[in-house]
C-alpha positions as CSV (number, residue, x, y, z in Angstrom):
1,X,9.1,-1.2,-12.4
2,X,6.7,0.6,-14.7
3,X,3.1,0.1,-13.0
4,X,-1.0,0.4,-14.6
5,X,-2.9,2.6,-12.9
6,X,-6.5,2.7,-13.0
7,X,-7.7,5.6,-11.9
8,X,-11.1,6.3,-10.4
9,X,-12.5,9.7,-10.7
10,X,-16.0,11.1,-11.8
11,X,-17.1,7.6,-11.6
12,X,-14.5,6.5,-14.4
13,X,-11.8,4.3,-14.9
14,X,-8.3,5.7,-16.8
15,X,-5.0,3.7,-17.7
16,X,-2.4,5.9,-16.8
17,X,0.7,4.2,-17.9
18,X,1.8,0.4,-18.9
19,X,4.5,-2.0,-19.1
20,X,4.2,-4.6,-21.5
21,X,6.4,-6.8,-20.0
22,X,4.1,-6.4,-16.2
23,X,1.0,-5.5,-15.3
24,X,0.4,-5.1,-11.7
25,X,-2.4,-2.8,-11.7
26,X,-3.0,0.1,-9.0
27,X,-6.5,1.3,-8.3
28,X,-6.5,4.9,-7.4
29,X,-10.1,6.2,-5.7
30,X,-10.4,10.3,-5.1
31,X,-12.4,11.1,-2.4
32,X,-12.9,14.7,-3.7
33,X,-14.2,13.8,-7.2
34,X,-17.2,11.6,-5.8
35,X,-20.2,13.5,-6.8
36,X,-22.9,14.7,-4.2
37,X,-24.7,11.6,-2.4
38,X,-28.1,13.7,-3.0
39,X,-29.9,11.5,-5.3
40,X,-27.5,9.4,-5.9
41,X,-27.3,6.1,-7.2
42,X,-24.9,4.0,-5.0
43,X,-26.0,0.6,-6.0
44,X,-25.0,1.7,-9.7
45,X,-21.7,2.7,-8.2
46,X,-20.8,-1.0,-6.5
47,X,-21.5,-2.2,-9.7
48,X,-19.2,0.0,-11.8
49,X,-16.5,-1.1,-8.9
50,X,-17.6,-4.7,-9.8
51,X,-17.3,-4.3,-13.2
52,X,-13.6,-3.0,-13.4
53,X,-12.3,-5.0,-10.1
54,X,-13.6,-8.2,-12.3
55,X,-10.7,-7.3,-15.0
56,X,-8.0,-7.1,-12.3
57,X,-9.1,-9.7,-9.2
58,X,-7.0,-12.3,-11.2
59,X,-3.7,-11.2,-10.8
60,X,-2.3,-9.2,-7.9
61,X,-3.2,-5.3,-7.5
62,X,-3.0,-2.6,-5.2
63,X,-6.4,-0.1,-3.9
64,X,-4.8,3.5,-2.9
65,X,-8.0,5.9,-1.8
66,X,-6.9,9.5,-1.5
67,X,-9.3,10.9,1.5
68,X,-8.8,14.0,1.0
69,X,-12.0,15.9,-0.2
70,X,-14.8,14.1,1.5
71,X,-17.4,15.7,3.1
72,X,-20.7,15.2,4.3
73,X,-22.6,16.2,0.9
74,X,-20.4,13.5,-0.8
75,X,-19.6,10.8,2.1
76,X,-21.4,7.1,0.7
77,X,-23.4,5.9,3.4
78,X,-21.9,3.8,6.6
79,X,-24.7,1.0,5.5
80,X,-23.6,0.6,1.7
81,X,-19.5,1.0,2.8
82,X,-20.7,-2.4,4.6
83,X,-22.7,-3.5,2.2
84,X,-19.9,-3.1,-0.3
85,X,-17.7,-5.1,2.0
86,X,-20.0,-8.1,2.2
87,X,-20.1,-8.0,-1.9
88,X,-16.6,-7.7,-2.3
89,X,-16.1,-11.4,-1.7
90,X,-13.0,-13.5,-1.2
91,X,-12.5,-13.2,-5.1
92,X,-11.7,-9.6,-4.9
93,X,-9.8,-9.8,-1.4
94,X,-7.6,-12.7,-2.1
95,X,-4.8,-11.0,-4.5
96,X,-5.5,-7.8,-3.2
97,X,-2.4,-7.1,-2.2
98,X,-2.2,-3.9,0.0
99,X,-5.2,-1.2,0.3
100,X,-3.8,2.2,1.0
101,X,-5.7,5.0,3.1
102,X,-4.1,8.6,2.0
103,X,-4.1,11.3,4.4
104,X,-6.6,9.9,6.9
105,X,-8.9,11.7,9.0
106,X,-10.3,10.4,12.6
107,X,-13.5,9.6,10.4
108,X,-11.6,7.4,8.8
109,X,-10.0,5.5,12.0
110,X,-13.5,5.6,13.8
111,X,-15.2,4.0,10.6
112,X,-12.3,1.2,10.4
113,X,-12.9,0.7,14.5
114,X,-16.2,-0.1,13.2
115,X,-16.0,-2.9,10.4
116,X,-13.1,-4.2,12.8
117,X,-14.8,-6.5,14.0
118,X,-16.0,-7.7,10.7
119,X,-12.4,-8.0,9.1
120,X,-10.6,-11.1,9.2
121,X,-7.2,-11.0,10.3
122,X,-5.6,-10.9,6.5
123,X,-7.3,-8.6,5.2
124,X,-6.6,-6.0,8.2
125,X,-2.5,-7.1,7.6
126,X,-3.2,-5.5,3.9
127,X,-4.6,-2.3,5.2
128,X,-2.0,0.6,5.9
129,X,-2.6,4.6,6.5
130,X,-0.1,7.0,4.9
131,X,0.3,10.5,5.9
132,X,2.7,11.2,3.2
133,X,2.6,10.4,-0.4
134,X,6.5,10.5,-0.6
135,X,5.5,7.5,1.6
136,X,3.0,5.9,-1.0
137,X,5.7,6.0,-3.4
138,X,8.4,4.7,-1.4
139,X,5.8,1.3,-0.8
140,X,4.3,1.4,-4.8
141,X,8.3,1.2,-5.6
142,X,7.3,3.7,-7.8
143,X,9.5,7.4,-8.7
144,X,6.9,9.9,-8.4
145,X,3.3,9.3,-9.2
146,X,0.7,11.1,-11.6
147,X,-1.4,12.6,-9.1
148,X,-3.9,15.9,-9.3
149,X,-2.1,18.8,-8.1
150,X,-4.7,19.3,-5.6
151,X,-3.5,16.4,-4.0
152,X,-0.2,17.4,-4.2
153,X,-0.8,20.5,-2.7
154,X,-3.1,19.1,0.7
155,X,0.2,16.6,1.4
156,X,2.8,19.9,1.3
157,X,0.2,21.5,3.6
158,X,-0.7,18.9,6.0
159,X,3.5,18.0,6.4
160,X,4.5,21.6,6.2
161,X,7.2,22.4,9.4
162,X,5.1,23.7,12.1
163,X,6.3,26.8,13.2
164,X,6.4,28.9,16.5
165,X,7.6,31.9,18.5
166,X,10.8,31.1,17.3
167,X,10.3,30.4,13.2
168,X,10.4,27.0,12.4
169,X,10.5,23.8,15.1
170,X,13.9,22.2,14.1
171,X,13.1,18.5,13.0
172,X,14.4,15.7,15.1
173,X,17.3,14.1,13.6
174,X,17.0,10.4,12.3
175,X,17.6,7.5,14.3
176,X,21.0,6.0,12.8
177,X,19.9,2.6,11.5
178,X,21.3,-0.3,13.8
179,X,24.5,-2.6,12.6
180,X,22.4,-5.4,11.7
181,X,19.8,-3.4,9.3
182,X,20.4,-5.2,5.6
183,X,16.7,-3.2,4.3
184,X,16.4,0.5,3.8
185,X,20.3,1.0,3.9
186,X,23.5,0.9,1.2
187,X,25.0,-1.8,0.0
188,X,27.9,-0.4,1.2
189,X,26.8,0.0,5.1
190,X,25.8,-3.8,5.2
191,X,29.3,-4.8,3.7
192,X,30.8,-2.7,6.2
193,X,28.8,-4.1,9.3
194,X,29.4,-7.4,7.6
195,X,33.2,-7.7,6.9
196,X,33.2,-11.3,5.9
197,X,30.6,-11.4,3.5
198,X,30.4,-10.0,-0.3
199,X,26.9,-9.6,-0.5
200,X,24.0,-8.9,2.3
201,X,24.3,-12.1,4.3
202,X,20.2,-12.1,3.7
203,X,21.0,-13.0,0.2
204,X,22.9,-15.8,0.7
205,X,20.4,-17.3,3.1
206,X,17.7,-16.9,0.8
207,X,19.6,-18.6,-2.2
208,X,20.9,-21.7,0.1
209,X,17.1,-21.9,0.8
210,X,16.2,-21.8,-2.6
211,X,18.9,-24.4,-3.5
212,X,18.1,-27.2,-1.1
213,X,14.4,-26.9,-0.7
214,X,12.7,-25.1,-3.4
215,X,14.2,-25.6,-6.8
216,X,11.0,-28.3,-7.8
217,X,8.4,-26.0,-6.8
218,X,7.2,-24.7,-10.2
219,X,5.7,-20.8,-10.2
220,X,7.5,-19.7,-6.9
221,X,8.3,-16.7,-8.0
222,X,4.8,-15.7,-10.1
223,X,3.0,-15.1,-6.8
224,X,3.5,-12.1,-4.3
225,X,3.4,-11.9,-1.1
226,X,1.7,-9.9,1.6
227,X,3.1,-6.9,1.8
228,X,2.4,-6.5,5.4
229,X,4.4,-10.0,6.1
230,X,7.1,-8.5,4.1
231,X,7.3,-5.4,6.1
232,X,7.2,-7.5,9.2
233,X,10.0,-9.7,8.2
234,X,11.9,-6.8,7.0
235,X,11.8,-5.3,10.1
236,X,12.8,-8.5,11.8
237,X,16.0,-8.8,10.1
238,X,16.7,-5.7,10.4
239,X,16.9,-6.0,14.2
240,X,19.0,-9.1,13.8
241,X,16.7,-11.7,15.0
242,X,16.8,-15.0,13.8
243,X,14.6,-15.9,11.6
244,X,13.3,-19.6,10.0
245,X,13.0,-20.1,5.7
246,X,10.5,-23.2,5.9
247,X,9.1,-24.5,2.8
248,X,5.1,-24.7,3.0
C-alpha cells in the first residue's frame, strides 16, 4: 500500500510519495529541524499546523513525531503544547488514527503524565511509543520509509547490541509464537495448528459475520478502525480467547 507523507521540517510541508488509487496521508514532525524557540513565533506555528491538518482531518491519517533532536534552545513551551491541544479539537482528533512518538525520552513520558489527565480515553488508545523505526514500519505497513539519515543513524545507535567484558551480550531468543496465534505468523503455521481448516479459521468467522449481519450496511469497509482496538483484538485471538463479532 503506497502511502502520502507530509512531511514537516523547517516549518514546511512536503509530499513524499502518492497513490492515486489511496491517499491515507502520514504526517511526519522532526524534532531536530524545529528552529530555536528564541524569538520565536509559536502562535504562527499552530496556525501553519492548522492550516495543513485542515487538508487532511477529513479522511483518516497518521502523526509520526521523531523526538530525536530536541533540546532546550528548541523545546515549544509546556503552555502552548497545551494550548495546542485544547485547539486541536475533535475535528482533528476524530480520524486521527494513530499518533506515533519515535525514540522517546523520559521528557517525553513525564510531559504525557502531565496532559494525562486531560486526554480522553480514545485519544490515549491512539498514542503509541516506538523505540525502533523497523517498528514504525512494521505498524505504517509500509517497506522502508524516506527518512533523514540522521535519523537513521540515532535508531542504529540507540538499538546497537550492548556489549561487555565479554564482546557482545547474546540476544535472548524469541518466544515461539503459541498454537493458536493466526497474526504475525505464516499461513502455513496456522494451517498446520489448524488441520481441518483451508484458511485461518479467523477468516471464515469474519466472512460468516459479514454474510448474516452486515451485507446492508453501505460504506463498511471505507472507514478504519482504531488501530489500538485492532492490536488489542489481535492479540486476543492470538491467545485463543473467544471473542464476540456484534454488529453496532
Amino acid at each position: 500500500m503506497d502511502i502520502v507523507i507530509l512531511e514537516l521540517g523547517y516549518i514546511n510541508f512536503r509530499s513524499i510519495f502518492k497513490n492515486k488509487l489511496l491517499f491515507r496521508p502520514i504526517i511526519v514532525i522532526y524534532a531536530y529541524r524545529l528552529p530555536s524557540s528564541k524569538g520565536f513565533d509559536h502562535a504562527q506555528l499552530l496556525k501553519f499546523l492548522q492550516y495543513h491538518l485542515d487538508k487532511v482531518v477529513d479522511m483518516d491519517y497518521t502523526i509520526v513525531y521523531f523526538h530525536y533532536g530536541l533540546r532546550s534552545h528548541n523545546k515549544p513551551p509546556v503552555k502552548w503544547l497545551f494550548q495546542a491541544y485544547k485547539i486541536l479539537d475533535r475535528r482533528y482528533k476524530k480520524n486521527l488514527k494513530a499518533l506515533y512518538v519515535v525514540h522517546p525520552t523520559r521528557f517525553i513520558r513525564i510531559l504525557w503524565g502531565f496532559f494525562k489527565p486531560f486526554i480522553s480515553a480514545k485519544f490515549e488508545d491512539k498514542f503509541h511509543y516506538v523505540m525502533k523505526i523497523d517498528d514504525l514500519e512494521q505498524a505504517l505497513s509500509v517497506a522502508r520509509l524516506s527518512l533523514p539519515d540522521v535519523i537513521r543513524q540515532h535508531d542504529i545507535t540507540l538499538n546497537a547490541p550492548v556489549s561487555g567484558s565479554n564482546g557482545t551480550r547474546p540476544q535472548t531468543p524469541p518466544t515461539p509464537p503459541r498454537p493458536t496465534t493466526q497474526f504475525g505468523v505464516s499461513l502455513g503455521f496456522i494451517l498446520a495448528h489448524n488441520p481441518d481448516s483451508d484458511v485461518p479459521p479467523i477468516v471464515v468467522e469474519l466472512i460468516e459475520f459479514l454474510e448474516n449481519q452486515a451485507l446492508d450496511i453501505e460504506g463498511i469497509f471505507r472507514k478504519s478502525a482504531n488501530i489500538g482496538s485492532i492490536k488489542r483484538l489481535q492479540e486476543r485471538i492470538n491467545k485463543g480467547k473467544i471473542f464476540i463479532l456484534e454488529k453496532k
